[in-house]
BADO-874086 format. One record per residue: x, y negated, z negated of N, C-alpha, C in turn; residue in one letter. Coordinates in steps of 0.2 Angstrom, whole numbers, padded with zeros to 4 digits, always signed. Atoms other than C-alpha are relative to their C-alpha. Example, Ala and Ser with C-alpha at 12.3 -4.5 7.8 and 13.67 -1.06 7.14 Angstrom:
2
+0004+0006+0000+0062+0022-0039+0004-0006+0000A -0004+0006+0001+0068+0005-0036-0004-0005-0003S 
***
This chain:
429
-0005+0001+0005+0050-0280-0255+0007+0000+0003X -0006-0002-0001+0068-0286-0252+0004+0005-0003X -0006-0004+0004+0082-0274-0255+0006+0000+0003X -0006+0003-0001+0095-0279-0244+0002-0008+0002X +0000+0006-0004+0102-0296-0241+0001-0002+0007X -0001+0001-0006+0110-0294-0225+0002+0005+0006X -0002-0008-0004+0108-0280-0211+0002-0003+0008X -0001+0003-0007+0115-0282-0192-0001+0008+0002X +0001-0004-0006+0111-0271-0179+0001+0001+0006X -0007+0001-0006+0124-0268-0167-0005+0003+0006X +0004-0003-0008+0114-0267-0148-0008-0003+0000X +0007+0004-0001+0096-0278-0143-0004+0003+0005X +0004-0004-0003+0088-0265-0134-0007+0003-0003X +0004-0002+0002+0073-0256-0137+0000+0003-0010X -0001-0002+0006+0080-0245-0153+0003-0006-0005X -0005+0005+0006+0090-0262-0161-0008-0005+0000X +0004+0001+0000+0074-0270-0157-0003+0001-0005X +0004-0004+0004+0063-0258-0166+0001+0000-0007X -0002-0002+0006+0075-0256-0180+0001-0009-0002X +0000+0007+0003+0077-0275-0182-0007-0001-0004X +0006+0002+0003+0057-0275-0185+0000+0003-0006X +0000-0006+0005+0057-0260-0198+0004-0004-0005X -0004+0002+0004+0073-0270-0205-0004-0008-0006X +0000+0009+0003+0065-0290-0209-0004+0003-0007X +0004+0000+0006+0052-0284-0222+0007+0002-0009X -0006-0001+0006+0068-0278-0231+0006+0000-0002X -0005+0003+0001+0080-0289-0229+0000-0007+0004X -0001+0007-0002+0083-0306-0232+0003-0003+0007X +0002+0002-0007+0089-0307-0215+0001+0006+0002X -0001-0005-0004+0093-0298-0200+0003-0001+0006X -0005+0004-0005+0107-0302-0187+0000+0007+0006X -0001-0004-0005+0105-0293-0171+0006+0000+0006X -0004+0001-0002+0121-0292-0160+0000+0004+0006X +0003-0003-0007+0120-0287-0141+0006-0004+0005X -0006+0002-0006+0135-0290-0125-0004-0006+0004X +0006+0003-0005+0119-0300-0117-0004-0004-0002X +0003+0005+0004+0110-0313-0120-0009+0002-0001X +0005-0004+0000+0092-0311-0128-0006-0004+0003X +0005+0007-0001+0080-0324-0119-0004+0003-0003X +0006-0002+0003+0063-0324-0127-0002-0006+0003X +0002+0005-0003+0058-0339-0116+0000-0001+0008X -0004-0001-0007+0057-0341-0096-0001+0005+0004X +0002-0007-0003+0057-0328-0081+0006+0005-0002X -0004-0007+0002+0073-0320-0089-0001+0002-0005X +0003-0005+0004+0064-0315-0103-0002+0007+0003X +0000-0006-0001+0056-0303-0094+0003+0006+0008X -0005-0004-0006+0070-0297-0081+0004+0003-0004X -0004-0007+0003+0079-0281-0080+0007-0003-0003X -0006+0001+0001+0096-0283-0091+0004+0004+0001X -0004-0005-0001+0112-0278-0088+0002+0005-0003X -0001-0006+0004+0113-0267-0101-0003+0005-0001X +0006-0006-0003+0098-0257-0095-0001+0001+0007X -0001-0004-0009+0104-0250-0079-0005+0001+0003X +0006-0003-0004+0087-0239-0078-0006-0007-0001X +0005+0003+0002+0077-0253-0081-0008-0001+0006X +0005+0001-0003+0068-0255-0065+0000+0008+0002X +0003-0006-0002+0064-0236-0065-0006-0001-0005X +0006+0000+0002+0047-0229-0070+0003+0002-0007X +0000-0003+0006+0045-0230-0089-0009+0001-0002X +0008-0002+0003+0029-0221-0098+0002+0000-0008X -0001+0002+0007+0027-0225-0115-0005+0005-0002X +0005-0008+0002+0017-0210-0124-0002-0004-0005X +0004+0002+0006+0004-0213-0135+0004-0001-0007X -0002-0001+0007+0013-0208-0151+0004-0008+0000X -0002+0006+0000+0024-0222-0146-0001-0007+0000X +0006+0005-0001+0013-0235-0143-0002-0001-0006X +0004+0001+0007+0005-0231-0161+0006-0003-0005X -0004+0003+0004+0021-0233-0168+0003-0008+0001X +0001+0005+0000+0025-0249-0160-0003-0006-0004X +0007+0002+0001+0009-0256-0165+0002+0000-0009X -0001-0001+0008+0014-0252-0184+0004-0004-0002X -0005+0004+0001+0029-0261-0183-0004-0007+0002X +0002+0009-0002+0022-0277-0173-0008-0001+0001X +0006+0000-0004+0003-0276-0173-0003-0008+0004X +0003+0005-0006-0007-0285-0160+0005+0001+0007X -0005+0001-0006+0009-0279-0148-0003+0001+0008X +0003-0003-0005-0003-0269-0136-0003-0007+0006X +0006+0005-0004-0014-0285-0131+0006-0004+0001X -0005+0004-0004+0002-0294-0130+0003-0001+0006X -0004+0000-0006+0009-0285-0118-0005-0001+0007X +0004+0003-0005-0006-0284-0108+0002-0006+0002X +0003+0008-0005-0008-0305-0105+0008+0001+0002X -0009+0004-0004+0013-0304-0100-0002+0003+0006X -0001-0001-0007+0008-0293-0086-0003+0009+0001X +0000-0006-0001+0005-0275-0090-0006+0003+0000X +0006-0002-0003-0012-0265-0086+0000+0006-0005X +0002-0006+0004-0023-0255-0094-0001+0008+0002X +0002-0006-0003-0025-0236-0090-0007+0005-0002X +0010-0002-0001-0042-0225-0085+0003+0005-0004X -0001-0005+0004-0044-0210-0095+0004+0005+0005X -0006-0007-0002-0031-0196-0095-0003+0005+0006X +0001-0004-0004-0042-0185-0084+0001-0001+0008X +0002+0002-0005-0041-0196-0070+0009-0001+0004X -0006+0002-0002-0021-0197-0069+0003+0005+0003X -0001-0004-0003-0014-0185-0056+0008+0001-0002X -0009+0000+0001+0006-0189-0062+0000+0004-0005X +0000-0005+0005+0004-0183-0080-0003+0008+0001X +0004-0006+0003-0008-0169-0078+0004+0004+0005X -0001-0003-0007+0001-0162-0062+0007+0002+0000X -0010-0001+0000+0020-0167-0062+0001+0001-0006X -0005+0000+0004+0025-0170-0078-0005+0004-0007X +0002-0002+0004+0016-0157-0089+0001+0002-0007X -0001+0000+0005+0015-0155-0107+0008-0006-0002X -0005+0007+0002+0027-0173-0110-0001-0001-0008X -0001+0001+0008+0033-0174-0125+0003-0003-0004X -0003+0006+0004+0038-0182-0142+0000+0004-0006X +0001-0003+0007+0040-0177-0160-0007+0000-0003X +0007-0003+0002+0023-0170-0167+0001-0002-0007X +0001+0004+0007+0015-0179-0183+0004+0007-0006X -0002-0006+0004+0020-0160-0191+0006+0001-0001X -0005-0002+0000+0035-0161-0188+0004-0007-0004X -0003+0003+0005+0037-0177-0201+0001+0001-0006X -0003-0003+0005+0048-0174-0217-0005-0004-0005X +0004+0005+0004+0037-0188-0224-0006+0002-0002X +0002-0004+0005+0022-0178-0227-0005-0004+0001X +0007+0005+0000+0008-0193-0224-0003-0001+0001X +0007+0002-0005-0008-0195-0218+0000-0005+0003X +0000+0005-0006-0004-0212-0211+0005+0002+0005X -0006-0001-0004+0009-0204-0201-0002+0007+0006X +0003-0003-0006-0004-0193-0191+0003-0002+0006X -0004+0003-0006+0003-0193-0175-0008+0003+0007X +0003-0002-0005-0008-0193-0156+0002+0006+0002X -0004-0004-0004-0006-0176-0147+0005-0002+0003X -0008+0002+0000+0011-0175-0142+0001-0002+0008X -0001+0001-0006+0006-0173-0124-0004-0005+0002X +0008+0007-0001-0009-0190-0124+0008-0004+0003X -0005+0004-0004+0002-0202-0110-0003-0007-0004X +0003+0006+0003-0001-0220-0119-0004-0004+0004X +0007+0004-0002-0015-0233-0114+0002-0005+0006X -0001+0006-0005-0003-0245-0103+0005+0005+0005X -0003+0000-0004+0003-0246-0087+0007-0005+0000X -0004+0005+0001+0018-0256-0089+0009-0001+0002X -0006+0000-0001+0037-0259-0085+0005-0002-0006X -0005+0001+0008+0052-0258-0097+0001-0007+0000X -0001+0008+0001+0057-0277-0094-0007-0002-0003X +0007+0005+0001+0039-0283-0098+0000+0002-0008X +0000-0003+0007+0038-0270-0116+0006-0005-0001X -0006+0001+0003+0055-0275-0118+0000-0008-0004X -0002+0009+0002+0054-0295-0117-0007-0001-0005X +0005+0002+0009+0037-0295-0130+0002+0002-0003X -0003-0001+0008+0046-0285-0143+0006-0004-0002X -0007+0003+0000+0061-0295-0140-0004-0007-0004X +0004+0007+0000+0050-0311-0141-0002+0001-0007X +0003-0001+0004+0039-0304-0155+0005+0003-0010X -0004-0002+0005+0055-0296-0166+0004-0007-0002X -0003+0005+0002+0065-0311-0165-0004-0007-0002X +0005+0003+0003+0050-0322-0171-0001+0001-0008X +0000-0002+0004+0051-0313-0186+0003-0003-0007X -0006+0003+0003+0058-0321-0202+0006+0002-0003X -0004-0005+0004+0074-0320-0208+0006+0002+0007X -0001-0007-0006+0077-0310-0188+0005-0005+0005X -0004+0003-0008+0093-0318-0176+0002+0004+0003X -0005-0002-0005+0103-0314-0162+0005-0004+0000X -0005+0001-0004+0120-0316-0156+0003+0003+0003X -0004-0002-0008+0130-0314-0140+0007+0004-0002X -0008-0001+0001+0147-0303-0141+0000+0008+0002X +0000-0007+0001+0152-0285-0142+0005+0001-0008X -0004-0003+0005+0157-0276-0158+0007+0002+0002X -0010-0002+0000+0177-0272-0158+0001+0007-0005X -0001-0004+0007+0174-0262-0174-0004-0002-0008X +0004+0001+0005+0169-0259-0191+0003-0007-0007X -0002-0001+0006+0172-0268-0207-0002+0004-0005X +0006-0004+0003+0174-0258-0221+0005-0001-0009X -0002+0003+0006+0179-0261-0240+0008+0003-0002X -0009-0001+0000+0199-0255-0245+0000+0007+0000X +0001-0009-0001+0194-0236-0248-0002+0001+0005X +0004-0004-0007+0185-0235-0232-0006+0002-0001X +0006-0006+0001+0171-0227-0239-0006-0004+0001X +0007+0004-0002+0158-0242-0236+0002-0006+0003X +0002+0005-0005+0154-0252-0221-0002-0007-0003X +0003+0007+0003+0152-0270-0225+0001-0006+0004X +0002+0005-0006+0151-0278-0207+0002+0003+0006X -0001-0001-0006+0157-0280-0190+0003-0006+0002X -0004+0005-0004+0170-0287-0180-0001-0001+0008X +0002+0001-0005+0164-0295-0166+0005-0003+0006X -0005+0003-0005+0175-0299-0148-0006-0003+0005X +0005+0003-0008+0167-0311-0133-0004-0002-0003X +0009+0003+0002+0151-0322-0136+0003-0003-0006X -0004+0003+0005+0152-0328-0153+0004+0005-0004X -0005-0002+0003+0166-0321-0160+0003+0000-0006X -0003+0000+0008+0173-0317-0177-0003+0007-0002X +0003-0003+0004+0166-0308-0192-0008+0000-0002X +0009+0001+0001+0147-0304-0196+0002+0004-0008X +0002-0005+0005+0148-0295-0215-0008+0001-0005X +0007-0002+0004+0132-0287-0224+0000+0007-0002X -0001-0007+0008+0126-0272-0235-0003+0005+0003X +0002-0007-0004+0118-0260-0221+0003-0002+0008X -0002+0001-0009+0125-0260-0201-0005+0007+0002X +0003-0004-0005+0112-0252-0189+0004+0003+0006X -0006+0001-0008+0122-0242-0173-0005-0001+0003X +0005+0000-0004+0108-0246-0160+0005-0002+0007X -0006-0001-0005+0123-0245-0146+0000+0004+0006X +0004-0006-0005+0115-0230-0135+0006+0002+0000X -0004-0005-0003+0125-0222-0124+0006-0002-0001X -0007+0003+0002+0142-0233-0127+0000+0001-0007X -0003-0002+0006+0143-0229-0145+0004+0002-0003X -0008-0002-0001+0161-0229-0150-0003+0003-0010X +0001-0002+0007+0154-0226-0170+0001+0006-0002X -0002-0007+0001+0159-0208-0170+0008+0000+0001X -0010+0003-0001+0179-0214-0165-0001-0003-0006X +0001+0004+0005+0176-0227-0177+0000+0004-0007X +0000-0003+0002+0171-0216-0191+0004+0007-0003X -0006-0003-0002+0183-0204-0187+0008-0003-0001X -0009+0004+0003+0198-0216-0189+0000-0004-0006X +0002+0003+0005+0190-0221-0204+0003+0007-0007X +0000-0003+0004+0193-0203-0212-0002+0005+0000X +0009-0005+0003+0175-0195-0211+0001+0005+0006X +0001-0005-0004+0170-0180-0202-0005-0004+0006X +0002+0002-0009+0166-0183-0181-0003+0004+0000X +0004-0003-0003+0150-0176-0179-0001+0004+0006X +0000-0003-0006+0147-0161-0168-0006-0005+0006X +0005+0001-0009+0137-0165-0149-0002+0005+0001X +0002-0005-0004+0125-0155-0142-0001-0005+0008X +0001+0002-0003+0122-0159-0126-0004+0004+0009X -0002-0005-0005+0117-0155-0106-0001-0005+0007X -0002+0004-0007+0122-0160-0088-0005+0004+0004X +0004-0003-0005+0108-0158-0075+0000-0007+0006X -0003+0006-0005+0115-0175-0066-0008-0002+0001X +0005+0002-0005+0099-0185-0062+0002-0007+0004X -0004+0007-0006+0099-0199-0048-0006-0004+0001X +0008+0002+0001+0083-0209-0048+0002-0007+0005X +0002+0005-0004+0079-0223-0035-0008-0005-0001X +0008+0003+0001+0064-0235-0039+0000-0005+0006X +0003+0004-0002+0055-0248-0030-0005-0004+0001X +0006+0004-0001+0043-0261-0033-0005-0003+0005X +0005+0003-0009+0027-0264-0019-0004-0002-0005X +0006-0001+0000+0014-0271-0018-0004+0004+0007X +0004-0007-0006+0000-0259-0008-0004-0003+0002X +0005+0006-0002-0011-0265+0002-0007+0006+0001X +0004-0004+0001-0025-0254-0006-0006-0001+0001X +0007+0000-0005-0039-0251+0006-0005+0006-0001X +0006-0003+0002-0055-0241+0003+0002+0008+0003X -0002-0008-0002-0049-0221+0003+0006+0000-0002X -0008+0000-0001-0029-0227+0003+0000+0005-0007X -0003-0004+0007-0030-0217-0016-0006+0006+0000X +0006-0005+0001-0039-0201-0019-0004-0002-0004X +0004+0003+0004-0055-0204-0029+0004+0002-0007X +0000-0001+0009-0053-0207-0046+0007+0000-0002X -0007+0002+0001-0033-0209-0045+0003-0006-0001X -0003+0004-0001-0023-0220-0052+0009+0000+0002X -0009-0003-0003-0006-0213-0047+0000+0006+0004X -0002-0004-0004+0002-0202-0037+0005+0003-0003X -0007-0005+0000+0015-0187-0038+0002+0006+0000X -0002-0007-0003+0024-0174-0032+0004+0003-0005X -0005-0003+0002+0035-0163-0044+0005+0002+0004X -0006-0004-0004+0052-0155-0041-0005+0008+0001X +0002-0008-0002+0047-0137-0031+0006+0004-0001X -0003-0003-0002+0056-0123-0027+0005-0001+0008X -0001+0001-0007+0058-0130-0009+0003-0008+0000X -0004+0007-0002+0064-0148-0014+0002-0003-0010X +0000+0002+0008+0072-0153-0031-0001-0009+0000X +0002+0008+0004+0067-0171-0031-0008-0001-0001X +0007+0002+0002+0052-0178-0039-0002-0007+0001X +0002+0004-0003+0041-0191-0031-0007-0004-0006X +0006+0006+0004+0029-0205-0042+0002-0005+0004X +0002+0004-0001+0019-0216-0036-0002-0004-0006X +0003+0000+0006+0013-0226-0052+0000-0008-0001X +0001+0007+0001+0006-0246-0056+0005+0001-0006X -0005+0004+0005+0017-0256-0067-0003-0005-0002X +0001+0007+0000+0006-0271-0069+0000-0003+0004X +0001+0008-0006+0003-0288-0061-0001+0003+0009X +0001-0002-0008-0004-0279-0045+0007+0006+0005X -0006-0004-0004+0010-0270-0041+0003+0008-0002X -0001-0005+0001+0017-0252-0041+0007+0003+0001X -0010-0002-0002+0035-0243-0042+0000+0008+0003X +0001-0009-0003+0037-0228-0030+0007+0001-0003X -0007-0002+0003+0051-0218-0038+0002+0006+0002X -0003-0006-0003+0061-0203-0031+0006+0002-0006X -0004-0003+0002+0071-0192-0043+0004+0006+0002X -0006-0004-0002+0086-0180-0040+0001+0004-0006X -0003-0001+0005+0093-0169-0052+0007+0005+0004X -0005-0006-0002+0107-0155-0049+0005-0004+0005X -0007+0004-0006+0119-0170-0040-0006+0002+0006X +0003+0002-0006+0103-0171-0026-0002-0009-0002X +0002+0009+0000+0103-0191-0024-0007+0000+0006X +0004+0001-0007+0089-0198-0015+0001-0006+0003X -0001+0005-0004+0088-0210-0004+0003-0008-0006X -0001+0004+0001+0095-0228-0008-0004-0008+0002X +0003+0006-0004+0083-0240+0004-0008+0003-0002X +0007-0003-0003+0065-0240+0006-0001+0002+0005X +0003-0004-0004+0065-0234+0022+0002+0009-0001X -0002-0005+0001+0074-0219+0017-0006+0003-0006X +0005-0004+0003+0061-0216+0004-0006+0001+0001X +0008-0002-0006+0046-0217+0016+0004+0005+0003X -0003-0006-0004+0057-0205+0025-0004+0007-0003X +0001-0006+0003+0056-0192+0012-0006-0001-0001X +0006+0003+0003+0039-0197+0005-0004+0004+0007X +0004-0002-0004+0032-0192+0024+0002+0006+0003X -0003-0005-0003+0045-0177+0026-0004+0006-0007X +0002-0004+0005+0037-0168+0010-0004+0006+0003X -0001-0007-0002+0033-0150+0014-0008-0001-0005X +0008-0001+0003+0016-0153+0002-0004-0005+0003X +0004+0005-0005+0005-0160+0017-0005-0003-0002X +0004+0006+0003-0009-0167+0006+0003-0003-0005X -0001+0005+0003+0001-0174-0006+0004-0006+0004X -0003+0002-0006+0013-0180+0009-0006-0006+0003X +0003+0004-0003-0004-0187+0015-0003-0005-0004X +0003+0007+0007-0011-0197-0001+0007-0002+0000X -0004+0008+0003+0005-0207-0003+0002-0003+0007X +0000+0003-0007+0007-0209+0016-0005-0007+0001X +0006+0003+0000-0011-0216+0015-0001-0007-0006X -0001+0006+0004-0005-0227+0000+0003-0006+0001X -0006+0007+0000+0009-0235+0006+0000-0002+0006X +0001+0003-0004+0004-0239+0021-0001-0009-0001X -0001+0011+0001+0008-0258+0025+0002-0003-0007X -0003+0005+0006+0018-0260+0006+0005-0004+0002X -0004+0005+0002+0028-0274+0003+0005-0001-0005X -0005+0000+0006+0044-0271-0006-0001-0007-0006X +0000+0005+0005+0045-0284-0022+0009+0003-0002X -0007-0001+0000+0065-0285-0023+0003+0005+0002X -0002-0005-0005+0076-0272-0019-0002+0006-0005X +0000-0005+0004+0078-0255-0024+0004+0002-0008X -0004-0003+0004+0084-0249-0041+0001+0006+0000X +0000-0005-0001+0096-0237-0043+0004+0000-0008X -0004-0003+0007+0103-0225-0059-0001+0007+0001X -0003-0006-0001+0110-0211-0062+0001+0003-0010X -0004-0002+0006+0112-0200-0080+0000+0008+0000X -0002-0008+0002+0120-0183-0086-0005+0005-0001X +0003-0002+0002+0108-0178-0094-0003-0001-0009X +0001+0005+0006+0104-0178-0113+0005+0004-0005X -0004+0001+0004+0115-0180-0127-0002-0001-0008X +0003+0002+0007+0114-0179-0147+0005+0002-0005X -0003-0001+0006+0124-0183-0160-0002+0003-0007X +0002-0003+0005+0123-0172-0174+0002-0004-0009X -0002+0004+0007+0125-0186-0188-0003+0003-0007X +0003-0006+0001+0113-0174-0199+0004+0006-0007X -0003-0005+0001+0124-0161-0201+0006-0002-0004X -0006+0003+0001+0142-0173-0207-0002+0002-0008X +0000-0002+0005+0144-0168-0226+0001-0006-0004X -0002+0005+0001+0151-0184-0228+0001-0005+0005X -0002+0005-0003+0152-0202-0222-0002-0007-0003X -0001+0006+0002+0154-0220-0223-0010-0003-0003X +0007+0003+0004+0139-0229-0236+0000-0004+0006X +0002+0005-0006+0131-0244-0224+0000+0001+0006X +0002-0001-0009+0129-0237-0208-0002+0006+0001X +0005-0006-0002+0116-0227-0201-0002-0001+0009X -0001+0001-0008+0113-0223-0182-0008+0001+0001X +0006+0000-0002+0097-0225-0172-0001+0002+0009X +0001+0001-0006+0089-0223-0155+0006+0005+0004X -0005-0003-0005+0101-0216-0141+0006+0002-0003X -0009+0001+0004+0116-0217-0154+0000+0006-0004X +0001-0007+0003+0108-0203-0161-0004+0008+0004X +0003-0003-0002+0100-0194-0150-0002-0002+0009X -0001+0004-0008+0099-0199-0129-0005+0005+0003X +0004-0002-0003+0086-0189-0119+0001+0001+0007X +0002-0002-0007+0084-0182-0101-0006-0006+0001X +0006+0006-0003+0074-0198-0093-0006+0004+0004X +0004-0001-0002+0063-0187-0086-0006+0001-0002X +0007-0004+0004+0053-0181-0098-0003-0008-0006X +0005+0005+0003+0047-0200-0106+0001+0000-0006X -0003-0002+0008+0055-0196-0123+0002-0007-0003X -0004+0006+0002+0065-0211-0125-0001-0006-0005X +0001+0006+0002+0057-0227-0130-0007+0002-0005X +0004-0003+0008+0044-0214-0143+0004+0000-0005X -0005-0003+0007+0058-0207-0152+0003-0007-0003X -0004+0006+0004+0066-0225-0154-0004-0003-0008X +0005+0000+0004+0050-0229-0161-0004+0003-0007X -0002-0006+0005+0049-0213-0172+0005-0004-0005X -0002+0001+0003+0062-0217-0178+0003-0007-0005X +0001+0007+0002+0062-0236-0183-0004+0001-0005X +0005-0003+0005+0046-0232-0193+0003+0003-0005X -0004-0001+0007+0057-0219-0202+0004-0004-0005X -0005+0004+0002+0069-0231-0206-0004-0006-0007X +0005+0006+0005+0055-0245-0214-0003+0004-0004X +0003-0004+0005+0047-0229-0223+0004+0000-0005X -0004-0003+0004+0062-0223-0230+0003-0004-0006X -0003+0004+0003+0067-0240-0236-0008-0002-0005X +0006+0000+0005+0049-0241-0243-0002+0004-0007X -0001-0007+0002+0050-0224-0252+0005+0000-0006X -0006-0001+0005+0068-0226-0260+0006-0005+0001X -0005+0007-0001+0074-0243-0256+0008+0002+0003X -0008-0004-0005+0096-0244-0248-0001+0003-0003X -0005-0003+0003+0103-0236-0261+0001+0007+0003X -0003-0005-0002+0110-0219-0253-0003-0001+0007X +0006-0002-0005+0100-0224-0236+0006+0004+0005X -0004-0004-0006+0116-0219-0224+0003+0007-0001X +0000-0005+0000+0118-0200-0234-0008+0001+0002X +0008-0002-0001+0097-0199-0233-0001-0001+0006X +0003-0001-0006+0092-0205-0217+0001+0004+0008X +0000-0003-0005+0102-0196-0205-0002+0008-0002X +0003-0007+0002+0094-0180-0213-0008+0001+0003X +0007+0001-0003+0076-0186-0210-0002-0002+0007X +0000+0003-0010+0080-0193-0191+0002+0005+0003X -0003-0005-0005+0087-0178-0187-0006+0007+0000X +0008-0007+0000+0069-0166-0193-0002-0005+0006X +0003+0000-0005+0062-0178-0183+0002+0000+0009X +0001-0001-0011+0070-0177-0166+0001+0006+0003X -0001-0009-0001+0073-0158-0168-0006+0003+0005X +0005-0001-0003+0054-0157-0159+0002-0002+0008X -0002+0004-0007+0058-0170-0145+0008+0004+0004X -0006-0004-0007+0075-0161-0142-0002+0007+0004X +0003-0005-0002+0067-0145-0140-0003+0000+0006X +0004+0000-0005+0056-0149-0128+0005+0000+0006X -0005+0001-0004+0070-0158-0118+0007+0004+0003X -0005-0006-0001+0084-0143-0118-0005+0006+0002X +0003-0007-0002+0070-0130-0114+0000-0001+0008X +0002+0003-0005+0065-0140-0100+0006-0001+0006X -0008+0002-0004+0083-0146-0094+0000+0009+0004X -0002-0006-0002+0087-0126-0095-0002+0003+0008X +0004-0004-0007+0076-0122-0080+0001-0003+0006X -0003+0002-0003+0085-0133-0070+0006+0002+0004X -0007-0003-0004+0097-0126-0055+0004-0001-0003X -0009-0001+0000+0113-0125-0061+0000-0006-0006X +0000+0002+0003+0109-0132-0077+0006+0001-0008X -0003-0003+0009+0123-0132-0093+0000-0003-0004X +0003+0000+0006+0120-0132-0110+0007-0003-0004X -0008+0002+0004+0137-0142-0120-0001+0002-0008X -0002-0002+0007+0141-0138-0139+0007-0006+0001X -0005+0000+0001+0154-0151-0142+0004-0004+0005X -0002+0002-0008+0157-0157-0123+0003+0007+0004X -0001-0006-0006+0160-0140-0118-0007+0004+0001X +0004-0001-0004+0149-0129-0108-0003+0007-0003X +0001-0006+0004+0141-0115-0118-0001+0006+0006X +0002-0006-0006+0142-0098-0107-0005+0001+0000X +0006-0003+0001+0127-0092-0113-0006-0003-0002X +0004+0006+0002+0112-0104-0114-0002+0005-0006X +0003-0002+0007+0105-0101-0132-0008-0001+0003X +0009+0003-0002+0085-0099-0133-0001-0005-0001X -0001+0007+0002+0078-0115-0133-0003+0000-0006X +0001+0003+0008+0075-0123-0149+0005+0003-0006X -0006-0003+0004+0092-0112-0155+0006-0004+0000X -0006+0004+0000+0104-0125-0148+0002-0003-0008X -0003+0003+0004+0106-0135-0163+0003+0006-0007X -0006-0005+0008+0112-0118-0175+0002+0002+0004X -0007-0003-0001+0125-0115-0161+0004-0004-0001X -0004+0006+0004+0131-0130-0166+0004+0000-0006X -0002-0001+0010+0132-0126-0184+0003+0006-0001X -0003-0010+0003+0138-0106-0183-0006+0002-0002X +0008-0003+0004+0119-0102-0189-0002+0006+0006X 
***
């Protein structure tokens, strides 16, 4: 059922994506706006974009994620497969989740405000069914959303809001660069990530500037595309990946791990300002200087004789961040925030591209449930139970981290709160 005529969704990323799908069924259209162009056609459909720095690093899509997808675009899973992306042997068989990156997590079906049986969610720690790379997911839903009726794209970056003479409701966007001008409609999505000026914006509007929780553990991540030249024994039985966690004796974390079409991304992470190397030969360096001699010897034994596929990618982030839109007593009707705009995650723990997912969903429910009318007081209430689990995980995890701190606000909390407290030192609770 329609209930808006016209929604824009500032940023074409995965969360502007997701929420473009969730938006068509309910709204006569949906104008996507993004700095970058959106191919769905050709080899730059599915290459890395500028506006996804980490792209060529390892992404793991967690089942719950995958499920949620799947809701929004069904048939998406089989899609991705014929672009490129591989299917995965059962969980027992995977050395990376069970080993490295233990209990990976996402917001738990329990922890939805919604209350519904179709909103069972997979255990929270289930890694999902593909092998696949972020450019490859990215350029199906891209291809698949904008297929949609009703669903455009254009080129530019927002400049700012519109907003009616009182201020008090959003009714577009002023776009600079690309095509340029004015976009106006009766909901704006921020789906902007980590550049979201919509807390300034909002703020010069009147409204109350949402608190920040946040924390800095610097990570520095190096990837690299091979192929291997996988020879009888080259992988421990029954292995599809490989990896070393951070120890006590080395904080960087080492995957080995299939992306699809024959190929694998070995990945070296840093956290606490330790960079790792920048070349591939520097990261067989490390990979053979590893201090854990059989894992040292099974990736030795893998990458023997690989063949880079481009060069290395590199990125870098703080750590994670979260707007507390939520908690704001008051703010502008017509804009509601999603994905990273709300919420940005430590990359290490896989969170990212479920939550987005998560929360798209909520957005189609909520508009299903109780159509716009009041959706920009409602939904940051409901997006905020749900990433309350996912942040948890992330800030307990971060905390264990050398010389990890904890922000309130952009400053450095002296005394880390238990975790799953951070967000009522926010609040004075």
């Amino acid at each position: 059922m329609t209930t808006l005529e016209h929604s824009i969704v500032m940023g074409g990323s995965m969360a502007g994506l997701l929420a473009a799908a969730a938006l068509a069924p309910h709204s006569a259209r949906v104008t996507i706006v993004d700095r970058d162009p959106l191919p769905v056609d050709g080899p730059d459909a599915f290459a890395p974009r500028r506006g996804v720095p980490q792209g060529g690093t390892v992404h793991r899509l967690l089942a719950l994620g995958e499920a949620r997808m799947e809701e929004l675009l069904p048939g998406l899973r089989e899609e991705v497969l014929a672009a490129g992306a591989a299917s995965r042997a059962a969980r027992e068989a995977d050395l990376v989740l069970d080993e490295a990156t233990p209990d990976e997590g996402a917001p738990a079906a329990a922890d939805d405000p919604l209350g519904t049986d179709e909103h069972d969610a997979p255990d929270v720690d289930e890694p999902g069914t593909l092998w696949l790379t972020r450019p490859v997911l990215e350029g199906v839903v891209r291809r698949r959303v904008l297929a949609l009726p009703g669903v455009e794209a254009v080129q530019g970056a927002v400049g700012g809001l519109l907003t009616s003479d009182d201020k008090r409701t959003v009714l577009g966007v002023q776009l600079r660069g690309g095509d340029a001008g004015e976009l106006h409609g009766d909901l704006v999505v921020d789906a902007t990530g980590r550049s979201s000026r919509a807390a300034t914006w909002v703020e010069g509007l009147g409204f109350e500037r949402p608190r920040t929780l946040g924390t800095r553990v610097h990570v520095a991540y190096t990837s690299q595309r091979l192929r291997l030249r996988l020879r009888e024994g080259a992988m421990p039985e029954g292995a599809e990946s490989l990896g070393q966690p951070a120890t006590g004796n080395s904080p960087f974390t080492i995957d080995l791990e299939p992306c699809g079409a024959d190929e694998h991304i070995l990945s070296i992470a840093g956290t606490a300002r330790h960079q790792p190397p920048t070349d591939l030969e520097g990261l067989l360096d490390m990979v053979a200087l590893l201090p854990e001699r059989e894992t040292a010897d099974a990736l030795d034994s893998a990458l023997e004789g690989a063949e880079p596929v481009g060069e290395p990618s590199v990125a870098k982030a703080a750590g994670a961040h979260r707007q507390l839109w939520e908690e704001t007593t008051d703010g502008p009707a017509g804009l509601v925030h999603i994905g990273d705009s709300a919420a940005m995650f430590t990359p290490l723990y896989g969170q990212g591209m479920t939550v987005a997912a998560v929360g798209a969903v909520a957005l189609r429910d909520t508009l299903v449930e109780d159509g716009a009318d009041g959706l920009a007081a409602r939904f940051p209430r409901l997006l905020g139970a749900l990433l309350d689990r996912a942040w948890e995980i992330t800030t307990s995890r971060d905390a264990q981290i050398p010389g990890a701190e904890m922000l309130v606000d952009g400053a450095v909390v002296e005394e880390l709160p238990v975790p799953g407290s951070l967000v009522g030192a926010a609040s004075g609770e």
